[in-house]
C-alpha positions in Angstrom: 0.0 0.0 0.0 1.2 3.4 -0.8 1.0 6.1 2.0 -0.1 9.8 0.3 1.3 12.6 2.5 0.8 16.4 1.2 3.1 18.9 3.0 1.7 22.1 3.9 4.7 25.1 4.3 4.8 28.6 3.2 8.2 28.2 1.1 9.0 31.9 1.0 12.3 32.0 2.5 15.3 29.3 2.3 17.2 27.7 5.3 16.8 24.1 7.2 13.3 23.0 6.8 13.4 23.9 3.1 16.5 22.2 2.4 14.8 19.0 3.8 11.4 19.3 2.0 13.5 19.7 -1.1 15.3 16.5 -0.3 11.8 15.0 0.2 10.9 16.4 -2.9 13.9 14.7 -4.9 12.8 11.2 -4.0 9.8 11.0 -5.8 9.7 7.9 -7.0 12.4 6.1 -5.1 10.7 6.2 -1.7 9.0 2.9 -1.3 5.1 2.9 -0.2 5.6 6.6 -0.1 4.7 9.4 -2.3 4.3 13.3 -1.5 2.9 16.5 -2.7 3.7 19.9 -1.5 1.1 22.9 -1.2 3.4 26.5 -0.6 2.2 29.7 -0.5 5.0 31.6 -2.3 6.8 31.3 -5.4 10.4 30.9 -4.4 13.8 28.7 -4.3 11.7 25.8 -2.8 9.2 25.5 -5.3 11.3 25.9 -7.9 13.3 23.0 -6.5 9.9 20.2 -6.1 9.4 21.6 -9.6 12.5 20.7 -10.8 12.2 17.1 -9.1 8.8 16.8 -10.8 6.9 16.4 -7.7 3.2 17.5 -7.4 3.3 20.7 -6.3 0.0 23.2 -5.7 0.5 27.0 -5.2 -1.9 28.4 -2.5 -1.2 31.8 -3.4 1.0 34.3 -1.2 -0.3 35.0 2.3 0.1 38.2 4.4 -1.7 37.5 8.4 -2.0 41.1 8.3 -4.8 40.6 5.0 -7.0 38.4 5.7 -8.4 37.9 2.8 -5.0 36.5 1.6 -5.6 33.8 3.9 -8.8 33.0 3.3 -7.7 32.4 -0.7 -5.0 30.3 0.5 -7.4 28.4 2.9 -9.8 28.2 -0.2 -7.0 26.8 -2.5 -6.2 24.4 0.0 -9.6 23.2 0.5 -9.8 22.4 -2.9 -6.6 21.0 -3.3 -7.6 18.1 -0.5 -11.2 17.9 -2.2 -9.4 17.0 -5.5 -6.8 14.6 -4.5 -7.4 13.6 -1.1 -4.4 12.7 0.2 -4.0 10.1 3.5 -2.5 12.8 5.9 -1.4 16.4 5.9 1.8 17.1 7.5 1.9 20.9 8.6 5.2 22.5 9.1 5.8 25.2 11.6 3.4 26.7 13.9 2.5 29.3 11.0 1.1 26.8 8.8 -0.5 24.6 11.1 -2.4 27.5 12.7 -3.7 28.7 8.9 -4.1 25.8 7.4 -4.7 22.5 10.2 -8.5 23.3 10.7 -9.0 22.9 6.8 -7.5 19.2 6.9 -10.0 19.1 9.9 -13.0 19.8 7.9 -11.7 17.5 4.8 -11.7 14.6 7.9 -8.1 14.1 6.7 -5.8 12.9 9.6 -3.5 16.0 10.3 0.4 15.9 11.4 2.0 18.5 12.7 5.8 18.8 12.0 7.6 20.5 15.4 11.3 22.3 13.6 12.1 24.3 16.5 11.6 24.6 20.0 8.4 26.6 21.2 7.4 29.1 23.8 3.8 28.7 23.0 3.0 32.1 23.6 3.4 33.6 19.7 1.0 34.4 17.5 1.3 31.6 15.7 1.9 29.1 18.3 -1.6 30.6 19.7 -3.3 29.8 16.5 -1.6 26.5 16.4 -3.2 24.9 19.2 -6.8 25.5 17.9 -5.9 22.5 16.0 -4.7 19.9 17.7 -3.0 17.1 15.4 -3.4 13.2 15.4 0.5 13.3 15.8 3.7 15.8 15.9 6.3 14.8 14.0 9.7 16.3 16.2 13.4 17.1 14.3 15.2 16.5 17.3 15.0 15.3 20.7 15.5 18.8 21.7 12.6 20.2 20.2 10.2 17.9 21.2 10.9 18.8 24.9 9.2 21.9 23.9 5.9 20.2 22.4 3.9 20.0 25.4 4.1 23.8 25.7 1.8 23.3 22.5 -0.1 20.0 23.6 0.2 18.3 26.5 -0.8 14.7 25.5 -0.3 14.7 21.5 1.7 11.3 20.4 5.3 12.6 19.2 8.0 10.9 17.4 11.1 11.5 16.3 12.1 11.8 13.0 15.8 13.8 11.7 15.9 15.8 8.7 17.1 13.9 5.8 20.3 15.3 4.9 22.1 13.8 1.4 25.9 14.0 1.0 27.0 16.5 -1.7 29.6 15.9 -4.6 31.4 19.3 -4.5 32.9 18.1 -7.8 36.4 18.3 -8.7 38.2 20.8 -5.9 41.7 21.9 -6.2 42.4 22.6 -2.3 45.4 24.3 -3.2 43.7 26.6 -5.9 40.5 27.3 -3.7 42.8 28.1 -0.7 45.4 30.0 -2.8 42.1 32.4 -3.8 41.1 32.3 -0.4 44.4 33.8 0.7 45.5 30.5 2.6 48.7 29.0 2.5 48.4 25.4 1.3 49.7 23.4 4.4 47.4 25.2 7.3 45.2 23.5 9.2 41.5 25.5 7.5 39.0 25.7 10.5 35.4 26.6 8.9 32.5 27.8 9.8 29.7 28.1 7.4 26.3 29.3 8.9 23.8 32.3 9.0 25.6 35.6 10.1 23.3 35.4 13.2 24.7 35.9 16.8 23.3 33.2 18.4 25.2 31.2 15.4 28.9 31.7 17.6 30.5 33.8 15.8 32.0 35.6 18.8 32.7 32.7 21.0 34.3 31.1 17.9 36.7 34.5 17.6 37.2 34.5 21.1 38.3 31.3 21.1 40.9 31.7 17.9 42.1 34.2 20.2 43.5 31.8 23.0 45.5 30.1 20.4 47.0 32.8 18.8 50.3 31.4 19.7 49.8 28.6 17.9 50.8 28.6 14.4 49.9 27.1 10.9 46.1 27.6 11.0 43.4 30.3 9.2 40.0 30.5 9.8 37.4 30.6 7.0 33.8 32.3 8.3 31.5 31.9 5.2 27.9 33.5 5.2 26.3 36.8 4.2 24.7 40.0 5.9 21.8 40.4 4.5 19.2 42.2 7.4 20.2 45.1 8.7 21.0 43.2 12.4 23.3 40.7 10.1 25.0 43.7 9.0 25.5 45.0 12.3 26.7 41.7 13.7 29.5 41.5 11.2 30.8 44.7 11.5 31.0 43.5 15.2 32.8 40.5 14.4 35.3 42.4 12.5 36.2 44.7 15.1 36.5 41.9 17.5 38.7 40.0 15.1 40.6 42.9 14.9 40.5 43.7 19.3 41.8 39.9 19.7 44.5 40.0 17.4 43.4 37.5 15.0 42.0 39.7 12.1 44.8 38.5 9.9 44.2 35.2 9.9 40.4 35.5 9.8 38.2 35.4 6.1 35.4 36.3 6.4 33.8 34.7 2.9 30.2 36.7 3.0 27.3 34.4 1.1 28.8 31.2 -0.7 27.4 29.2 -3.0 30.0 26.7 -2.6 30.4 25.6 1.0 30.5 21.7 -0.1 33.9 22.8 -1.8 34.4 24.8 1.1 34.4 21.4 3.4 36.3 19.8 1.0 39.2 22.2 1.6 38.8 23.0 5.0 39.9 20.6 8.0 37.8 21.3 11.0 34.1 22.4 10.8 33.5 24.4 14.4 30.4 26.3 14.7 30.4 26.9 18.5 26.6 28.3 18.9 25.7 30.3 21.8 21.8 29.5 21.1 20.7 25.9 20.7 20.4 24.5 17.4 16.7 22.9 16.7 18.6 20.0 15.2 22.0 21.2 12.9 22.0 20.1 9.2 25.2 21.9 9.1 26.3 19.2 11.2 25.5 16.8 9.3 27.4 18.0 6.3 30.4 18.8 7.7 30.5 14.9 9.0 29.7 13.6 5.3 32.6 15.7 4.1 35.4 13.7 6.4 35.3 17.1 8.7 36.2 16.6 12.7 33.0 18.8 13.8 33.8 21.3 17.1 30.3 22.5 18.4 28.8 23.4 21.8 27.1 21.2 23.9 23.4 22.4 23.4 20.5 21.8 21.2 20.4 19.3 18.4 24.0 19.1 18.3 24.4 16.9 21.1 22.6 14.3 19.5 24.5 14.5 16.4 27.9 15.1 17.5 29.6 11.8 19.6 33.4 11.6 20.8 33.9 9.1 17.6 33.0 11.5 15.4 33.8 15.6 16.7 34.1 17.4 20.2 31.6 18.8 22.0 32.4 22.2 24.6 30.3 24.2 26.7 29.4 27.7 25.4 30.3 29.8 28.2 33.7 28.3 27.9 35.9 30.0 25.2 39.3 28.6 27.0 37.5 25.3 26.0 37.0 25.7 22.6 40.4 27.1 22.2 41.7 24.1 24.0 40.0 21.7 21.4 41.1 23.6 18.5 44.7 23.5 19.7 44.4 19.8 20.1 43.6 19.4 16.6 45.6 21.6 14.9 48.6 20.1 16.8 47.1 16.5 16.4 46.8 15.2 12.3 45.9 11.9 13.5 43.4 12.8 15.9 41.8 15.3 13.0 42.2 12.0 10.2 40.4 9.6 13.2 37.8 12.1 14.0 36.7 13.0 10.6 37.0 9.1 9.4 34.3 8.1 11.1 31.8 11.4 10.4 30.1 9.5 7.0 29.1 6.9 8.3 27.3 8.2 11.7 25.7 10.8 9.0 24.5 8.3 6.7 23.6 6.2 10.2 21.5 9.1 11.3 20.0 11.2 8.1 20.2 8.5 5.1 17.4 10.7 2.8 16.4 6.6 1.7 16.0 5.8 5.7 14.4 9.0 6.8 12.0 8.5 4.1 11.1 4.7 5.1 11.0 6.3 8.7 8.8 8.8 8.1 6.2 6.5 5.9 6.4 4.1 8.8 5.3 7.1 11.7 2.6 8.6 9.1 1.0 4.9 8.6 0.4 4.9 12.6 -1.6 7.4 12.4 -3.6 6.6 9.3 -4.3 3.1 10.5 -5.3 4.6 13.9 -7.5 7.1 13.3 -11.0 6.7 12.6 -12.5 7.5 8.6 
């Protein structure tokens, strides 16, 4: 029997959750028992993307909370969309769209699943709207973020299930031509970090922590990611003068937006991203283990169930002397950096294979189609 799920998301913007619907997206076909549509709101990256993979894609039509009669189309669209091809669940992602768009799967008596990506406070807009609804099942990214469900629903059945997260082919990368661009001599040891110029990312625990290994030499630092909101903007300038206050500036590049961070990993030799705010689960990860990288990260959020001693090193992040203390080790240590980063495939294939994940999550939506009633 083949499980119909139709994923409900509003697909205007690009980061973690898209990534993974894309994923979802490219396995039309190859998913066994499983096959999935996607309803967005907006034109955008995403679509583009479920397009390209030929899945069944419906456009609701953009959606501003502040016009309500943009919502109402949407819910409309929606409404027909289920009464055309009824599918056997609805997976809603994100408070937003399950607060716009749950009740509709309600009224079409189509079991409704909501997919937690981030912890809650329960108290937004859109978490408020949310629990009008209240799904058959919540489908959780991370063990860390379903801690937070109950602040939603207290006795909704939750499971597990990680993003799926495919290893990229940079293609063919010179490392000494991409770090002789880059400014790099050819036999440092390249620590990267490649994420959202956001402070909570760890930018400035990451600097601060360069900054107790200044005496140490033979190593550059590669931070790749753009500015693109005004309190981006203002973040990096702050992370340039503090590159600057601590000494390291020259040995700091800071990259801006890059389109080609799996090239990036494949010339790089440590992926740190030490965050100061918990991580909902940390595709970023992910990748950095499917590229061979040791992975340094803090020891909060989804990251400490993604990064184990085999495979990277976890520190606290109110401990900079830490973080410079595990950086020193493995700029000092090649074997511990070859041992480290050996072993990072395999645990990501172990714990987002986009073939597994997709069983997985076909086996948690058939629970709640045999289970609830119509």
């Amino acid at each position: 029997m083949t499980l119909r799920a139709l994923h409900v998301y509003p697909g205007n913007l690009y980061g973690g959750v898209e990534r993974m619907l894309a994923t979802f997206a490219a396995l039309q076909g190859q998913a066994p028992g499983l096959k999935q549509r996607f309803a967005l709101c907006f034109e955008g990256r995403l679509a583009e993307e479920v397009r390209a993979s030929r899945a069944p894609l419906d456009l609701l039509g953009p959606v501003r909370v502040s016009r309500p009669w943009t919502v109402a189309r949407a819910r409309r669209r929606l409404a027909e969309v289920l009464a055309e091809a009824p599918p056997d669940v609805v997976i809603c992602h994100s408070s937003w769209a399950h607060g716009l768009f749950g009740d509709v799967a309600r009224k079409a008596g189509i079991p409704l699943v909501f997919w937690l990506h981030d912890a809650v406070t329960g108290r937004t807009w859109a978490d408020r709207a949310a629990k009008r609804a209240r799904p058959d099942l919540a489908i959780c990214t991370s063990r860390f973020a379903q801690g937070t469900l109950r602040r939603l629903w207290a006795e909704v059945p939750a499971e597990v299930v990680y993003p799926p997260v495919p290893r990229t082919e940079p293609g063919a990368v010179d490392r000494t031509v991409l770090r002789t661009k880059l400014e790099t001599p050819a036999e440092d040891v390249v620590i990267l970090q490649a994420s959202r110029m956001e402070p909570w990312k760890g930018h400035r625990l990451l600097i601060e922590g360069l900054a107790g290994i200044r005496d140490v030499g033979g190593w550059t630092c590669w931070i790749a990611g753009g500015a693109q909101r005004a309190h981006e903007e203002a973040h990096l300038a702050e992370m340039y003068a503090l590159a600057q206050q601590r000494g390291v500036a020259h040995r700091i590049r800071f990259l801006g937006q890059r389109d080609d961070v799996p090239a990036l990993m494949a010339a790089a030799d440590v992926l740190c991203q030490p965050n100061l705010g918990p991580e909902p689960f940390g595709i970023a990860f992910v990748e950095g283990m499917h590229a061979g990288l040791p992975v340094v990260a803090t020891a909060i959020g989804g990251a400490r169930e993604i990064v184990d001693p085999a495979c990277g090193i976890l520190v606290s992040p109110e401990a900079p002397v830490a973080l410079a203390d595990a950086l020193r080790r493995l700029i000092a240590r090649p074997l511990l950096r070859e041992r480290l980063g050996a072993a990072g495939p395999a645990h990501a294939r172990a714990l987002c294979d986009p073939h597994q994940q997709a069983a997985r999550l076909r086996d948690v939506l058939a629970t709640v189609t045999r289970s609830t009633p119509g």
